[in-house]
C-alpha positions in Angstrom: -16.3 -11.7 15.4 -16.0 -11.2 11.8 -12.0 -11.5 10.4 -10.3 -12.3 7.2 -7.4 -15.0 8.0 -5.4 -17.6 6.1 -5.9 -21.4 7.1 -2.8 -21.8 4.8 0.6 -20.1 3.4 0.1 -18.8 -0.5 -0.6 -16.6 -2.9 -2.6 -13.8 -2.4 -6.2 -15.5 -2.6 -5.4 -17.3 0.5 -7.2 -14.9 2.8 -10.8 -16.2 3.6 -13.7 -13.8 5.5 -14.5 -15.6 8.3 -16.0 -15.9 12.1 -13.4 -16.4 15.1 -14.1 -15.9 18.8 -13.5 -12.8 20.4 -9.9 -12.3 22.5 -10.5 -12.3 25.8 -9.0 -9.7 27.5 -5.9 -10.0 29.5 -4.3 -7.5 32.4 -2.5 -5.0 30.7 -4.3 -5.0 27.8 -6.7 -3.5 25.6 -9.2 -4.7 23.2 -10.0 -2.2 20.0 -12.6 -2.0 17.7 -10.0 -1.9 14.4 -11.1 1.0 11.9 -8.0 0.2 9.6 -4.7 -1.1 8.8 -2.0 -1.4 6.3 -0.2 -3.7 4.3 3.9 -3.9 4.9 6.2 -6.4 3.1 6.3 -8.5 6.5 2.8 -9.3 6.2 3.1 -10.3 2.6 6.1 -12.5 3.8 4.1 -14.0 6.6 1.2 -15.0 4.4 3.0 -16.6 1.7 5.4 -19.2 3.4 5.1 -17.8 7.2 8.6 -18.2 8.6 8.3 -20.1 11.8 9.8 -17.6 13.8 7.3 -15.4 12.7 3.6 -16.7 11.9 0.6 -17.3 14.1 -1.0 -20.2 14.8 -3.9 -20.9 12.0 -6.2 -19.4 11.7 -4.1 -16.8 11.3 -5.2 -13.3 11.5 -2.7 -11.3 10.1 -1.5 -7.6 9.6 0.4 -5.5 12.7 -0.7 -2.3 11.8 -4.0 -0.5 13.0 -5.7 2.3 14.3 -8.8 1.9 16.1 -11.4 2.9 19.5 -10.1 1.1 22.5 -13.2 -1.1 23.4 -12.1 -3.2 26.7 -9.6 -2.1 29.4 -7.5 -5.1 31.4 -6.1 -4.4 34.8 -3.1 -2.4 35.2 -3.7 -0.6 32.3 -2.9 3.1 32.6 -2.8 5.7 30.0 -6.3 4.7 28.2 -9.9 4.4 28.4 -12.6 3.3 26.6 -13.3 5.1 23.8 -9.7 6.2 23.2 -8.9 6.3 19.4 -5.4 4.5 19.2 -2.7 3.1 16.7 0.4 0.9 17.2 1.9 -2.0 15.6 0.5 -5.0 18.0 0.3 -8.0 16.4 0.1 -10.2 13.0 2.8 -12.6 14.7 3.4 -15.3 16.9 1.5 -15.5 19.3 -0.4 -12.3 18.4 -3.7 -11.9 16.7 -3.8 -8.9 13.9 -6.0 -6.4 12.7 -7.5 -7.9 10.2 -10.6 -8.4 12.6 -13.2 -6.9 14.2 -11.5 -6.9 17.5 -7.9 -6.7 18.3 -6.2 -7.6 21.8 -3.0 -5.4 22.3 -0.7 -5.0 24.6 -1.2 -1.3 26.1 2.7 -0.6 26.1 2.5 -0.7 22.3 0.1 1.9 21.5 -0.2 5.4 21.9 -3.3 8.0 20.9 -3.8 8.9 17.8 -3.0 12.2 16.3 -5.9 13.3 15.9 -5.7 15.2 12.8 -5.1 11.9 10.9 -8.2 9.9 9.9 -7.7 6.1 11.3 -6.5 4.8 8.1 -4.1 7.6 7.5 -2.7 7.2 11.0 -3.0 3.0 10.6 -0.4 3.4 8.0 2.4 4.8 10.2 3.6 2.5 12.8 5.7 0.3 11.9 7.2 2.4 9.0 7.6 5.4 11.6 9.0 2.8 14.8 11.5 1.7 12.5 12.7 4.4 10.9 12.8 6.5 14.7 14.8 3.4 15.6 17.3 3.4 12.9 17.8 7.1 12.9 17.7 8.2 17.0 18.0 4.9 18.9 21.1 3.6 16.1 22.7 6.3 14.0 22.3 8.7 16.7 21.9 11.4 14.0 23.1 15.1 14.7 22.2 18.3 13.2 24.2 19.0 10.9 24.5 15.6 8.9 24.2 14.5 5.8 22.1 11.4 4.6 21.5 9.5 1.8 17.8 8.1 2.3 17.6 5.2 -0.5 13.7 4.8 -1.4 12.1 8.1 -0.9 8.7 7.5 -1.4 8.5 3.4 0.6 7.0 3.1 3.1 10.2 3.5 5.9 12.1 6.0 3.3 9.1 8.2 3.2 8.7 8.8 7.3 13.1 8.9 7.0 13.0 11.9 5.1 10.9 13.9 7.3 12.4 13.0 10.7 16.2 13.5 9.6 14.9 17.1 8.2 13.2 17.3 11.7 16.4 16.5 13.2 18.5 19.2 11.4 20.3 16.5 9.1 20.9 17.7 5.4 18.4 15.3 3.3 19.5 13.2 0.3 17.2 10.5 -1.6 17.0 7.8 -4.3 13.7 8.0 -7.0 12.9 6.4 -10.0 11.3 8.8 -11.7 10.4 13.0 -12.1 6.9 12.0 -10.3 8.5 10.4 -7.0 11.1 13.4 -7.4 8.4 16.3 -7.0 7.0 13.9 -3.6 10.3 13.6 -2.3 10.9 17.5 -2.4 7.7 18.0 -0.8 8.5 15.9 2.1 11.6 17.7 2.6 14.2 16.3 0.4 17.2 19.1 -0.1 18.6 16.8 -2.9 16.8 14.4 -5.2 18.6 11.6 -7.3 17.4 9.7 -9.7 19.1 6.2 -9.8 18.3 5.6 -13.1 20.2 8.0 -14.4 22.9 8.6 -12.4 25.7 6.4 -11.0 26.6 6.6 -7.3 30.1 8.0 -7.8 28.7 10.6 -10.1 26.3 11.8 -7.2 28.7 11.1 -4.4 31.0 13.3 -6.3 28.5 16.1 -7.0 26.9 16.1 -3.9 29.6 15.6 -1.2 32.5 16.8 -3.7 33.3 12.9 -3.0 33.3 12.6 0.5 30.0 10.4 0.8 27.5 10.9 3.0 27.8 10.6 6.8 24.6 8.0 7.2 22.7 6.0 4.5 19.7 4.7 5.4 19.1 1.6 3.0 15.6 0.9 3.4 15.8 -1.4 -0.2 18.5 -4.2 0.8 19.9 -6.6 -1.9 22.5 -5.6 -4.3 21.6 -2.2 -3.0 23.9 -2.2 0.0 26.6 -2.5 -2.1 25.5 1.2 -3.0 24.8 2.3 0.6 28.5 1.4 1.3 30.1 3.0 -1.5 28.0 6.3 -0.7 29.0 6.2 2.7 31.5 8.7 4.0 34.7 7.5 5.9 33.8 6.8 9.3 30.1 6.8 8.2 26.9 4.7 9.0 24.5 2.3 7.0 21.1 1.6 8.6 19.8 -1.2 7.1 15.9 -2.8 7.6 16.2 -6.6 8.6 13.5 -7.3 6.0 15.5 -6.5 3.1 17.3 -10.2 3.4 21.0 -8.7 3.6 23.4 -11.6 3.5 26.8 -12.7 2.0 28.3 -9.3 1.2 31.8 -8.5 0.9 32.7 -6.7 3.6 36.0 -5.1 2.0 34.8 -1.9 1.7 32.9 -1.5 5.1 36.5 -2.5 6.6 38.6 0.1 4.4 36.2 3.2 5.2 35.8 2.0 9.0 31.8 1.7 8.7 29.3 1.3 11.3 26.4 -1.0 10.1 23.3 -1.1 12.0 20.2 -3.2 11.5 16.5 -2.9 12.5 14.6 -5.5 13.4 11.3 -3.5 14.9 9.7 -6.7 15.6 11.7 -7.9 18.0 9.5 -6.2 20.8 6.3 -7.6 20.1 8.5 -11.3 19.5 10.4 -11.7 22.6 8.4 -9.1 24.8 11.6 -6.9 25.3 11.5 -3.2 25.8 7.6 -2.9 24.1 7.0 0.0 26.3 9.7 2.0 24.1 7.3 1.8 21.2 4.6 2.7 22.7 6.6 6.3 23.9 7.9 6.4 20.1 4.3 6.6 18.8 3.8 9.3 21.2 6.4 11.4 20.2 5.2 11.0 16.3 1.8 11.8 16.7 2.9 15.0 18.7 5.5 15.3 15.1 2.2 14.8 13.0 0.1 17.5 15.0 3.3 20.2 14.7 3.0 19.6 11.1 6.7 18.0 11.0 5.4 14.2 10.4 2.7 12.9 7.5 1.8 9.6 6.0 2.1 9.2 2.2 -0.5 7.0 1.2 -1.0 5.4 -1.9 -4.1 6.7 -4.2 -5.7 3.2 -4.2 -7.9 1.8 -0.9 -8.9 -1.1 -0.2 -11.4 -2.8 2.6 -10.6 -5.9 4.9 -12.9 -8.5 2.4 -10.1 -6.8 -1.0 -7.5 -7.2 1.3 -5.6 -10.1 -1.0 -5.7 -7.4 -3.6 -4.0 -5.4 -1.3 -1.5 -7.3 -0.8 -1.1 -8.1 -4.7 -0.7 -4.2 -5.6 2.2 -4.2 -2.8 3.7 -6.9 -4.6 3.5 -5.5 -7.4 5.6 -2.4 -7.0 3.4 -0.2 -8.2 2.3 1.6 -4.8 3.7 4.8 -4.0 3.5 5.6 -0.1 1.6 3.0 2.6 -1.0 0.8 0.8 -4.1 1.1 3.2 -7.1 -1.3 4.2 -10.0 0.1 6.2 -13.1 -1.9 7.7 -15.8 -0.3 5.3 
């Protein structure tokens, strides 16, 4: 079958179109012709100095993300049939071959339907953004109607899908933008407040937004000397969500201890990793493409595609931090 893999860690030029047997099916499984996927800082991480923990065997076919036509059923499998259009986040790692392929073996518990008003490459780029911001806001935070929340990053990939399910959940909505352009796609996704962090300091907003209370959860989707901002925006008592791919390490707790914070992190991958609680995901999925067909859920995707033989461009323009939304890739 026709892929693009690495044979190496690197740069972007790394990936190489290339021929790889087929995955031969296994019970409770499901092969899928892949129609699309996306691009999502883990994959960039993989590809250019594969943590051990994380990488596939070379050749490596990378990429979790995908939507596709279920192709192949394995025994046991309930749920699907051929001929199913599906999405999930099923593979890239360890272990697990990625979409970045003709074929794609997944485990069914990890997939759901697709909604089907999304076209496969809109609905490719929600999974992993959508399971880990579901994760951070129901499964951690709990979130209640009623609260408020900072969402740093309103138009990332995580920060993006945030927004709409706190509003969904009856939260009050608060972001972080760079600029009047990200400020007018914030509101739209349901934003009550907009701040731009260029041009305002967190005490400043803190103080005219919550009349200095701080906000009752802060999802940091950004990591880094960021944090230090989630916890002074937090309210007494409040909670930070924080995405394990943001590299938090070595801050001073001081200030977490003093306002009696809760920190929670999400690590979505840890499913697909260690085979623990996959079928969790899979029911996640289902729940947002029912979101996406109410007209509560939709992916922001970025205005530039790309196919699976540009995808080291794709990667590049991720890099680059010039995307706004999910950069996509798509088979043609």
């Amino acid at each position: 079958m026709y892929t693009v893999a690495i044979q190496s860690f690197g740069g972007a030029d790394v990936f190489k179109e290339m021929q790889l047997p087929e995955p031969l099916l296994k019970p409770g499984h499901v092969l899928v012709t892949v129609k699309a996927t996306s691009v999502n800082p883990v994959d960039c991480k993989i590809r250019s100095r594969g943590p051990q923990e994380l990488a596939p065997d070379f050749p490596a076919v990378l990429h979790g993300d995908f939507a596709g036509i279920v192709t192949k059923i394995g025994k046991g499998v309930k749920g699907f049939k051929i001929g199913d259009e599906v999405y999930g986040c099923a593979g890239g790692l360890k272990g697990l071959n990625g979409a970045l392929a003709d074929l794609m073996l997944v485990d069914s518990a990890l997939i759901a339907h697709k909604p089907p008003s999304l076209s496969f490459a809109e609905a490719a780029a929600l999974p992993l953004v959508g399971l880990t911001a579901w994760e951070g806001l129901f499964d951690k935070a709990k979130i209640q109607k009623g609260q408020t929340i900072l969402v740093h990053g309103a138009t990332g990939g995580v920060g993006h899908i945030a927004i709409q399910l706190a509003k969904w959940a009856g939260a009050k909505v608060y972001t972080t933008v760079s600029s009047k352009e990200k400020a007018e796609i914030a509101r739209n996704l349901g934003a009550s407040q907009v701040i731009n962090y260029r041009e305002e300091t967190v005490s400043s907003y803190v103080q005219r937004l919550t009349k200095g209370q701080g906000f009752d959860i802060v999802f940091d989707t950004i990591g880094g000397a960021n944090m230090e901002k989630s916890f002074a925006a937090a309210a007494h008592y409040g909670q930070i969500i924080a995405i394990q791919s943001s590299g938090q390490a070595g801050y001073d707790l001081k200030m977490m201890q003093a306002k009696s914070l809760s920190l929670h992190f999400v690590f979505m991958l840890l499913p697909m990793l260690r085979n623990i609680g996959r079928a969790h995901h899979g029911d996640i999925l289902t729940q947002l493409a029912g979101l996406v067909e109410q007209g509560q859920v939709r992916p922001l995707i970025d205005h530039i595609r790309f196919t699976f033989a540009q995808v080291g461009a794709a990667h590049e323009y991720l890099e680059s931090g010039k995307a706004v939304g999910k950069v996509v890739v798509t088979r043609e």
